[in-house]
C-alpha positions as CSV (number, residue, x, y, z in Angstrom):
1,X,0.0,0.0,0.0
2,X,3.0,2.3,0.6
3,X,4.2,1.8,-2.2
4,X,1.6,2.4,-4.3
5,X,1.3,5.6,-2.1
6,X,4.6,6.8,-3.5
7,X,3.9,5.9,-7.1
8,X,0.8,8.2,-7.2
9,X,2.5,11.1,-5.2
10,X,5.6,10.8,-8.3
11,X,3.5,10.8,-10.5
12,X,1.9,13.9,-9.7
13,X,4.4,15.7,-8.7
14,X,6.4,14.5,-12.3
15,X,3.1,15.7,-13.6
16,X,3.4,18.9,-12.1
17,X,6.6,19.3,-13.2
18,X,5.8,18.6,-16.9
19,X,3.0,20.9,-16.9
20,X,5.3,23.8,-16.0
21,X,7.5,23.1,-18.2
22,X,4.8,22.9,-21.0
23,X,3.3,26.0,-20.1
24,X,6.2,28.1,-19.6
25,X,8.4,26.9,-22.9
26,X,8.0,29.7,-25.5
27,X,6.2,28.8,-28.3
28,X,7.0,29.6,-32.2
29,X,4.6,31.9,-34.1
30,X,5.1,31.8,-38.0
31,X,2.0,32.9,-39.7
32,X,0.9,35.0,-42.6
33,X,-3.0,35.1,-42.5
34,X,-5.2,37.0,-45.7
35,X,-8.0,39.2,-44.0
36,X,-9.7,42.2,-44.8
37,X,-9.3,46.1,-43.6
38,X,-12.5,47.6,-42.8
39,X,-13.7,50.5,-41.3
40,X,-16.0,50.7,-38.2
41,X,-19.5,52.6,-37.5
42,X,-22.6,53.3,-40.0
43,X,-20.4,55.3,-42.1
44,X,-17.9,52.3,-42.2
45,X,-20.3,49.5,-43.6
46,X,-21.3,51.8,-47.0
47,X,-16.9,51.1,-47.4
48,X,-15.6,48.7,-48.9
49,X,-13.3,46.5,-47.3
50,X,-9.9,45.7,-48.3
51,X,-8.1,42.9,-48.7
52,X,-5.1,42.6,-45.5
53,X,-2.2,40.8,-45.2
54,X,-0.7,39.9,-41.8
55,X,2.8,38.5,-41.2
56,X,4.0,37.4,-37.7
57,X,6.9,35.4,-36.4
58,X,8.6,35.5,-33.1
59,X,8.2,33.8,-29.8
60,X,5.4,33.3,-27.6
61,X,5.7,33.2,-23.9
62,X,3.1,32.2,-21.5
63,X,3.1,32.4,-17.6
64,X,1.4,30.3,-15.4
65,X,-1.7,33.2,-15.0
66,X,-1.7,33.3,-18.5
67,X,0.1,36.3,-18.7
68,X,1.4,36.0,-22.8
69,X,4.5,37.8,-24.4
70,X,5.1,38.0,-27.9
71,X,8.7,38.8,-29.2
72,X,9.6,39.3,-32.6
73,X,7.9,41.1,-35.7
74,X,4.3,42.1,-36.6
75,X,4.4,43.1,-40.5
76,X,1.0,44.1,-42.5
77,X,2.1,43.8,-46.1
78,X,2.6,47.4,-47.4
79,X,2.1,49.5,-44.5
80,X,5.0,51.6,-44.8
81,X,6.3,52.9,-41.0
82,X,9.2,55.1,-39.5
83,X,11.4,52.6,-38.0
84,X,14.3,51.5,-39.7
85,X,13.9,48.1,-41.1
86,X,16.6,46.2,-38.8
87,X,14.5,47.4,-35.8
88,X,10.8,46.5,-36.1
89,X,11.5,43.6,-33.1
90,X,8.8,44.3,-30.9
91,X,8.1,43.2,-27.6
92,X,3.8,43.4,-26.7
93,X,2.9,42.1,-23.4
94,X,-1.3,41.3,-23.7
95,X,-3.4,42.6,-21.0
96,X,-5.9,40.8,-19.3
97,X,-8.8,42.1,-21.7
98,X,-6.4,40.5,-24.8
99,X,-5.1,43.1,-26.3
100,X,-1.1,44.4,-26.6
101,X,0.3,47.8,-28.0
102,X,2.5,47.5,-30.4
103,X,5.4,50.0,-29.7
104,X,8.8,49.8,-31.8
105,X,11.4,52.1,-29.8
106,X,14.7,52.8,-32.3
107,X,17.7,55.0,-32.3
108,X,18.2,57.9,-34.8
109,X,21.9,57.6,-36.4
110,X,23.7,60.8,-37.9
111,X,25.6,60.4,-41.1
112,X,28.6,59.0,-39.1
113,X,26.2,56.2,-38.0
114,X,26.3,57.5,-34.6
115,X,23.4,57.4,-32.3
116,X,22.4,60.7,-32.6
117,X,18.6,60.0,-30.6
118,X,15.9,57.7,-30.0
119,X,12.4,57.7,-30.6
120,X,9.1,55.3,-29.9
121,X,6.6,54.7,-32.7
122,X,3.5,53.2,-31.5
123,X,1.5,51.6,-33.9
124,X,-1.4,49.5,-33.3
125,X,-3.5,47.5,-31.3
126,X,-3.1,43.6,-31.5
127,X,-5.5,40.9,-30.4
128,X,-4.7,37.3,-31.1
129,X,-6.0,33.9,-30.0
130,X,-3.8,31.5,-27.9
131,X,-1.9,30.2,-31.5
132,X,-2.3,33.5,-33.4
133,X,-4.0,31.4,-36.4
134,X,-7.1,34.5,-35.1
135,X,-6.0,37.9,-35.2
136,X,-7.8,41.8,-35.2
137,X,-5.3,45.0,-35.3
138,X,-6.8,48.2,-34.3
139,X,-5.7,50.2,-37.1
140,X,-4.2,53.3,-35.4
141,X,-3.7,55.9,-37.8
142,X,-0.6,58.6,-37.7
143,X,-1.3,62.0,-36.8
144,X,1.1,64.7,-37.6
145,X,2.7,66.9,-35.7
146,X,0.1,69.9,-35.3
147,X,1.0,74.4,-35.4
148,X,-0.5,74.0,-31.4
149,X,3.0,72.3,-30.6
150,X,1.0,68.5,-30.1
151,X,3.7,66.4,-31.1
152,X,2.9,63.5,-33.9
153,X,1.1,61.1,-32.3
154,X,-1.3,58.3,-33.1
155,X,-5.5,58.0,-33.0
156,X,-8.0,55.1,-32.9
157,X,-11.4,55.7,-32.2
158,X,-14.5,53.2,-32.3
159,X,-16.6,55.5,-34.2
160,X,-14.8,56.1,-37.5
161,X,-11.7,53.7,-36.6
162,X,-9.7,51.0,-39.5
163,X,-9.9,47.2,-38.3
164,X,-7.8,44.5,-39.8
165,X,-9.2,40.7,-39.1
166,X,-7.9,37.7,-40.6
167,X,-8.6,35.4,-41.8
168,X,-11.5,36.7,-43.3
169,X,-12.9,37.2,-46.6
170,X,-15.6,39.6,-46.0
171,X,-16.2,42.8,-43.4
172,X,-18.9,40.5,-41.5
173,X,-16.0,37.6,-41.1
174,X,-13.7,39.9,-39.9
175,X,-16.5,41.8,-37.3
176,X,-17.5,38.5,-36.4
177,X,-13.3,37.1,-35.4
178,X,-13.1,40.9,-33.7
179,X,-16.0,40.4,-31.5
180,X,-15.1,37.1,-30.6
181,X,-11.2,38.0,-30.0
182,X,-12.4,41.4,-28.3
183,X,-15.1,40.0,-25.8
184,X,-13.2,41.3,-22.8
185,X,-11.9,44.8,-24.0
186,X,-14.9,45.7,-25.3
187,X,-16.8,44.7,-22.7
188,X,-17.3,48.9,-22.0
189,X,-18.4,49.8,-25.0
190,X,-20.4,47.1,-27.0
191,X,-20.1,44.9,-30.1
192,X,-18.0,46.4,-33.1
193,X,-20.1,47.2,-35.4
């Protein structure tokens, strides 16, 4: 009977053990999914949508709260963006509510390739599900700098805002993968519409 005690109490704690392991070795994300680009509100569904490409690869870690961590790069096929092409690594830590900014801090280099400054460009919203084979970007778009002395800066708003879901073929596919990927964040202001 001892015996058999000890068996069990290795075998869960070996099952433990393997379960942490599983959970907290990072995963590797390598997707390009097709989607659409559409734009939000009434005025939104008289546009037409657009068709999207999304490319991401990196690493995905997971803690044992669920806490996830992507590393690597988020590209949407010709978006052109500030950042110097050997520094679009990214780092987004998701929230509770699923969603992670997408930030790329660079340096500036003078003609001497000296670092001459650094700078922060933050991009969009991104939402994924657990194997990123789901994903919805809110589309943040650039704002210059304004005569008021606002520096350049970027906007999303729910009202008139850009989405990009994939995969999707139509602007109901990709409303349909937002509001499921969304649930929690928008949980304040309603279904995307």
């Amino acid at each position: 009977m001892k015996r058999r005690m000890i068996w069990i109490v290795l075998i869960a704690i070996a099952s433990c053990v393997i379960f942490i392991v599983y959970q907290s070795y990072p995963r590797t994300i390598d997707v390009t999914l097709t989607g659409v680009r559409y734009q939000l509100g009434a005025k939104g569904a008289k546009v037409e949508e657009e068709p999207a490409t999304v490319v991401i690869k990196g690493k995905l870690h997971a803690k044992l709260k669920g806490q996830r961590t992507f590393r690597g790069e988020v590209t949407i096929v010709g978006e052109q963006i500030p950042v110097p092409a050997d520094q679009r690594q990214v780092e987004i830590r998701f929230a509770e509510e699923g969603w992670g900014a997408i930030a790329y801090p660079y340096f500036i280099y003078d003609e001497r390739g000296a670092v001459s400054g650094s700078n922060i460009y933050n991009s969009h919203l991104l939402f994924a599900n657990k194997d990123f084979s789901q994903v919805s970007l809110l589309l943040a778009e650039q704002v210059p700098e304004s005569k008021d002395g606002l520096s350049a800066h970027t906007l999303w708003d729910a009202e008139h805002g850009w989405v990009l879901s994939a995969p999707a073929a139509t602007r109901e596919e990709g409303l349909a993968i937002s509001n499921v990927l969304m649930r929690e964040y928008l949980k304040t202001y309603g279904e995307l519409e």
